[in-house]
N, C-alpha and C positions, 0 to 999 in steps of 0.2 A: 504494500500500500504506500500510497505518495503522503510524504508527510510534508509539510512546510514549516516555513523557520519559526512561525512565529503562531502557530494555530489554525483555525477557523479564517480569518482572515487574514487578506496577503493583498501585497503592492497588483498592480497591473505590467510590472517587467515583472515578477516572478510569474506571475500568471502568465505572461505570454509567453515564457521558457519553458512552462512545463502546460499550458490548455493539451495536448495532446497525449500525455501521456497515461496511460489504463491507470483507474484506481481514483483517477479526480472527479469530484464530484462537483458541478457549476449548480447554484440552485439559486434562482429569478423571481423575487418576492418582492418586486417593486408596487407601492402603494400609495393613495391618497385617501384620505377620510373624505375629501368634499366628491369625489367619484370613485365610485367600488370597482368598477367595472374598467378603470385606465392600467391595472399590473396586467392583466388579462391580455388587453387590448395592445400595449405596449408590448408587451413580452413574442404577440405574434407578429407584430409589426418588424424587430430585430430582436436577439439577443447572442449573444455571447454560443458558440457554437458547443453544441452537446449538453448545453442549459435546458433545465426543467424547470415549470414553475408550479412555484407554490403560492396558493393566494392565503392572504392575511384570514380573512372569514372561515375558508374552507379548509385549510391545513396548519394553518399556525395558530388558531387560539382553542384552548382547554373550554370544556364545559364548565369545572369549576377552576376557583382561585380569586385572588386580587384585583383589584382594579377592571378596566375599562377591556381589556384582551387579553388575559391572561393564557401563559404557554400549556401547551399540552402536557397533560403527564410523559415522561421521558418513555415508557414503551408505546404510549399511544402514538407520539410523534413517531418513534425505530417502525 
């Protein structure tokens, strides 16, 4: 598995030195509160190649928890 220097999150020259290589996973969860429907729209308009998306509503918030979105339980997200 590809691992990166620094996490979950990495520059766009690391990424461009390694988008190709087995084991990375791109995942596309761009959002606005004032229109639900622009990650969606956005994401099939371009993204980042071998990117999947995941919408805010549908995949990223927990039934329960904190606040206004809270995350899913850790196997419900796996």
């Amino acid at each position: 598995m590809i691992k990166s220097p620094t996490g979950s999150l990495v520059t766009s020259s690391w990424l461009a030195r390694h988008v190709t290589e087995p084991g990375l996973r791109l995942i596309d969860c761009r959002h606005r509160f004032d229109d639900p429907s622009y990650g969606e729209r956005a994401y099939r308009t371009g993204h980042l190649p071998g990117a999947i998306h995941f919408g805010l509503q549908s995949h990223l918030v927990g039934m329960e928890g904190d606040g206004r979105s809270p995350l899913p339980a850790a196997a419900d997200f796996a």
